[in-house]
TORPA-4810 file (N, C-alpha, C, O; in nm, 3 decimals):
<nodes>
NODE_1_-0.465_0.962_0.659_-0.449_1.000_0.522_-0.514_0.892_0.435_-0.489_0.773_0.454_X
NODE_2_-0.578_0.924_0.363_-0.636_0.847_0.251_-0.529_0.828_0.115_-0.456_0.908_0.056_X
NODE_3_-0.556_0.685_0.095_-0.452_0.588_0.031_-0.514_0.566_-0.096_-0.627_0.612_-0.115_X
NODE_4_-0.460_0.506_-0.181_-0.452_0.524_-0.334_-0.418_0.350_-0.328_-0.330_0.310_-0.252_X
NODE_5_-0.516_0.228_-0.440_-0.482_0.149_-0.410_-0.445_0.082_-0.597_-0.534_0.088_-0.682_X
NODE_6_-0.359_0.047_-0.616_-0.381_0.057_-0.805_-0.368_-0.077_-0.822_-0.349_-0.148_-0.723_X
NODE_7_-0.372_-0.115_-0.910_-0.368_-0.271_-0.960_-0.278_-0.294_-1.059_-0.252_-0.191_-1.120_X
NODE_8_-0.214_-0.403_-1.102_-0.111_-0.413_-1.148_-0.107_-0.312_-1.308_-0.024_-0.221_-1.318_X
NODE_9_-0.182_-0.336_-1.395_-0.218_-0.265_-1.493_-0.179_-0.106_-1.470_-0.088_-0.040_-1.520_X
NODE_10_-0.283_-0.069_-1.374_-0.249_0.102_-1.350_-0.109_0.098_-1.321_-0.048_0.183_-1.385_X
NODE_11_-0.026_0.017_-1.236_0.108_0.017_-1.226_0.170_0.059_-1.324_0.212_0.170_-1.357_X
NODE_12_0.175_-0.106_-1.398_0.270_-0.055_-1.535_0.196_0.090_-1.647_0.263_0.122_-1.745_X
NODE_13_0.111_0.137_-1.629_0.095_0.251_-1.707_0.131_0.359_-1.654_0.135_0.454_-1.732_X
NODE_14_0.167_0.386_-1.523_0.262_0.469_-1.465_0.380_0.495_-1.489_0.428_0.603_-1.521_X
NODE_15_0.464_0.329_-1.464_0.618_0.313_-1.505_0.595_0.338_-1.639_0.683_0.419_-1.669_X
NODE_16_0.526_0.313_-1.738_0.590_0.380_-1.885_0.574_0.516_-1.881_0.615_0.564_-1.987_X
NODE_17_0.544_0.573_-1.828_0.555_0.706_-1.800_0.708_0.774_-1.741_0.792_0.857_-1.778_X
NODE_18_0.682_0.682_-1.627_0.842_0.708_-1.534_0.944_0.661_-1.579_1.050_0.659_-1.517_X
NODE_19_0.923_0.613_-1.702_1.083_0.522_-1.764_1.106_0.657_-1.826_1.224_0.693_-1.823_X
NODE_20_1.030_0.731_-1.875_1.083_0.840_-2.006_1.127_0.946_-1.879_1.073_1.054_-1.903_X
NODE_21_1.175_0.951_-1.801_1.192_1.051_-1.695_1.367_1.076_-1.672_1.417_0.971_-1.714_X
NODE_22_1.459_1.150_-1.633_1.563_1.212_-1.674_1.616_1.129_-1.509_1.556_1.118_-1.402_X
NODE_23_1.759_1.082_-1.552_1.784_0.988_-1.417_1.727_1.105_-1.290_1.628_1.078_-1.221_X
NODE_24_1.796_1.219_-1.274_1.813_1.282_-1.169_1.626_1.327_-1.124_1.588_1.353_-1.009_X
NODE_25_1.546_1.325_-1.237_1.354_1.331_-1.164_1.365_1.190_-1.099_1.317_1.190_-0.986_X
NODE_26_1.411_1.079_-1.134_1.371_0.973_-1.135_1.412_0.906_-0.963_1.357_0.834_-0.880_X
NODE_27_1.559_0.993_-0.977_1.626_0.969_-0.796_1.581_1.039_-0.681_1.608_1.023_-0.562_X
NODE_28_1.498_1.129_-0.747_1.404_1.240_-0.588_1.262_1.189_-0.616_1.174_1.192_-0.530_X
NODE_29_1.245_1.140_-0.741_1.113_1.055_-0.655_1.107_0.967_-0.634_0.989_0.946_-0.606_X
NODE_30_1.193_0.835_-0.619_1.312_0.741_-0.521_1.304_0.789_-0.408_1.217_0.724_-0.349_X
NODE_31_1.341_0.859_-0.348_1.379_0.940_-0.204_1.228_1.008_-0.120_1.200_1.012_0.000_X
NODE_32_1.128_1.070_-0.280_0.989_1.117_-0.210_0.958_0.965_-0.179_0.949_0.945_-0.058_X
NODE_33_0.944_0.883_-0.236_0.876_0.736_-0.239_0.928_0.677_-0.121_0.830_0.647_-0.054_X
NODE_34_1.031_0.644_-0.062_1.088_0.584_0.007_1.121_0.696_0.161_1.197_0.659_0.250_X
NODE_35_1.056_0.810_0.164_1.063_0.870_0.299_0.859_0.890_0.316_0.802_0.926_0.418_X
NODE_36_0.793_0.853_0.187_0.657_0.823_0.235_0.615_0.669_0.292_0.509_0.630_0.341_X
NODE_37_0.736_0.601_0.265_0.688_0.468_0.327_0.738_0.442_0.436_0.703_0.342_0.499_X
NODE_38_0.834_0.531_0.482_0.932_0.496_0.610_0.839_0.592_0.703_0.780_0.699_0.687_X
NODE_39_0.869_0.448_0.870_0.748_0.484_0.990_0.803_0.608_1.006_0.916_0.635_0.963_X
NODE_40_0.713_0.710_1.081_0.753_0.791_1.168_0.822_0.770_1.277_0.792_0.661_1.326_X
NODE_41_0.921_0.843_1.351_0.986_0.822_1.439_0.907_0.887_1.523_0.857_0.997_1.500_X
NODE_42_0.889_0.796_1.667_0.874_0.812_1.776_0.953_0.872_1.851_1.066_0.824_1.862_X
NODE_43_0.905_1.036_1.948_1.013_1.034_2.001_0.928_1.037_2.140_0.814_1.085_2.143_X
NODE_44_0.989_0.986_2.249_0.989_0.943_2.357_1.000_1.045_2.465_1.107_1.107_2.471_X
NODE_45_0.912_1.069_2.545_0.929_1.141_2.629_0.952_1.065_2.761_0.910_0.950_2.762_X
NODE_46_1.014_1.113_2.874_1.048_1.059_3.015_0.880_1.104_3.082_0.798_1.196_3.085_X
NODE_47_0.907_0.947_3.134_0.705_1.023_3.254_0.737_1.138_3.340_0.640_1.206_3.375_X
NODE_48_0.878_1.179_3.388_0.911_1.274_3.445_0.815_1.421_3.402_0.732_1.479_3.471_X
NODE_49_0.856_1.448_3.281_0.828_1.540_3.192_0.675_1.577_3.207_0.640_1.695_3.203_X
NODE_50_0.592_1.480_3.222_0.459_1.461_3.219_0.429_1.526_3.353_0.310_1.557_3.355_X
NODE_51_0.505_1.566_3.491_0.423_1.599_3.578_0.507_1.719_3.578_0.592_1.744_3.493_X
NODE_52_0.474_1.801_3.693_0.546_1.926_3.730_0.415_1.954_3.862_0.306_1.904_3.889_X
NODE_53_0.490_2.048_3.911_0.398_2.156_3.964_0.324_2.288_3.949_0.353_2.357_3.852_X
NODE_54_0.236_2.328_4.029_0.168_2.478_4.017_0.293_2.551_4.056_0.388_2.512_4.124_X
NODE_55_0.270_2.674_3.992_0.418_2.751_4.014_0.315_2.894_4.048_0.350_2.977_3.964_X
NODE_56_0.249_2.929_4.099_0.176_3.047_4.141_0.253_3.101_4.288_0.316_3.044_4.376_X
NODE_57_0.213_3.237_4.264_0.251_3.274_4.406_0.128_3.297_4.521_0.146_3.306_4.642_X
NODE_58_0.033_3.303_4.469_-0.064_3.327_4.530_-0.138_3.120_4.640_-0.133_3.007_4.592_X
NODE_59_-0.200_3.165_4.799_-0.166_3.046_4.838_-0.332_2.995_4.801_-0.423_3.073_4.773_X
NODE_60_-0.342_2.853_4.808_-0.432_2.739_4.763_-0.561_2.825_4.825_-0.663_2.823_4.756_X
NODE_61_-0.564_2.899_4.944_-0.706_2.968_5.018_-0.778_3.086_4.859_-0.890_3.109_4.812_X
NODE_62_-0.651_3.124_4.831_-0.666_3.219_4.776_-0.738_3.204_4.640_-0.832_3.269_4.594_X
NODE_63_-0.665_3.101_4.588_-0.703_3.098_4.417_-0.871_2.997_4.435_-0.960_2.987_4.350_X
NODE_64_-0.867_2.942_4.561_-0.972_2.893_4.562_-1.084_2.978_4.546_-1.176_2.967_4.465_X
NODE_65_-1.059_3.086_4.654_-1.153_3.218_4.650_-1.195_3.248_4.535_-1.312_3.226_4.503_X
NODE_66_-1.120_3.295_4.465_-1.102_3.317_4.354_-1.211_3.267_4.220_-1.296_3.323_4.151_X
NODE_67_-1.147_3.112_4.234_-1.249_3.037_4.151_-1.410_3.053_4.204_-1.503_3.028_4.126_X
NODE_68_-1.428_3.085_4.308_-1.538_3.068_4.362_-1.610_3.201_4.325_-1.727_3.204_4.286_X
NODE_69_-1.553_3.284_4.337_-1.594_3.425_4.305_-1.643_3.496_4.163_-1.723_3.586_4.136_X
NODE_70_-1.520_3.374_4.056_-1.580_3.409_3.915_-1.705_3.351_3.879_-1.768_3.390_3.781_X
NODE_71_-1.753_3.236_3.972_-1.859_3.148_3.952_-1.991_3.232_3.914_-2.037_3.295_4.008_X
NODE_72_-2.047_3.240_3.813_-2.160_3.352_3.805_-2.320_3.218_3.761_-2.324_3.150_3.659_X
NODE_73_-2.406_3.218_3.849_-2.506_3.113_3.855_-2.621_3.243_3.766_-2.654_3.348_3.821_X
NODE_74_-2.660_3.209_3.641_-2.722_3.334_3.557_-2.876_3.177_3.481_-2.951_3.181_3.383_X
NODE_75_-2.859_3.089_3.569_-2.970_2.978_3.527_-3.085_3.085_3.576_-3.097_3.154_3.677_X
NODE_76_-3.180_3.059_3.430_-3.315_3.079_3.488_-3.377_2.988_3.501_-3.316_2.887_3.466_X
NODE_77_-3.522_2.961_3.553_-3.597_2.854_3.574_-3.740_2.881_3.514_-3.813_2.962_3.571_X
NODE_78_-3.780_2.816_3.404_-3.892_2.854_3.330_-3.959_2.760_3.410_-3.925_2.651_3.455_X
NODE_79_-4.124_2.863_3.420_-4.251_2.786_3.483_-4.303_2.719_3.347_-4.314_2.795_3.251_X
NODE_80_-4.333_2.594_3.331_-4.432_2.557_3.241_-4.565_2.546_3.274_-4.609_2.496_3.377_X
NODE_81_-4.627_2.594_3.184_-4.791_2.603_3.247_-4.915_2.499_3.102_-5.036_2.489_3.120_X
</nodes>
């Protein structure tokens, strides 16, 4: 995400803006402000999770076939002359 970087000046010409603001605008953008600066939570997966098995019914001869069979070789070979 691309960041916004202001300098003290642009600051305070903001806050006089945000001072004239009604308490209750002023406490949800408190809360927007302060859940855009807080990290994301990590959530953690087990390495378990990361593996599994093939769950097919068909056996390893088979799907091999298979792959082998969709294989379609459609290269031509241009003569250059």
């Amino acid at each position: 995400m691309n960041t916004i970087n202001l300098n003290k000046k642009s600051i305070d010409n903001f806050f006089v803006f945000l001072y004239r603001m009604d308490t209750n605008s002023k406490k949800n953008l408190i809360i927007k402000l302060t859940q855009s600066i807080e990290e994301p939570k990590i959530k953690h997966k087990s390495i378990a999770s990361l593996f599994g098995n093939w769950k097919d019914a068909r056996d390893s001869d088979t799907i091999i076939l298979e792959i082998k069979e969709s294989r379609n070789n459609n290269r031509e070979i241009l003569d250059f002359e």
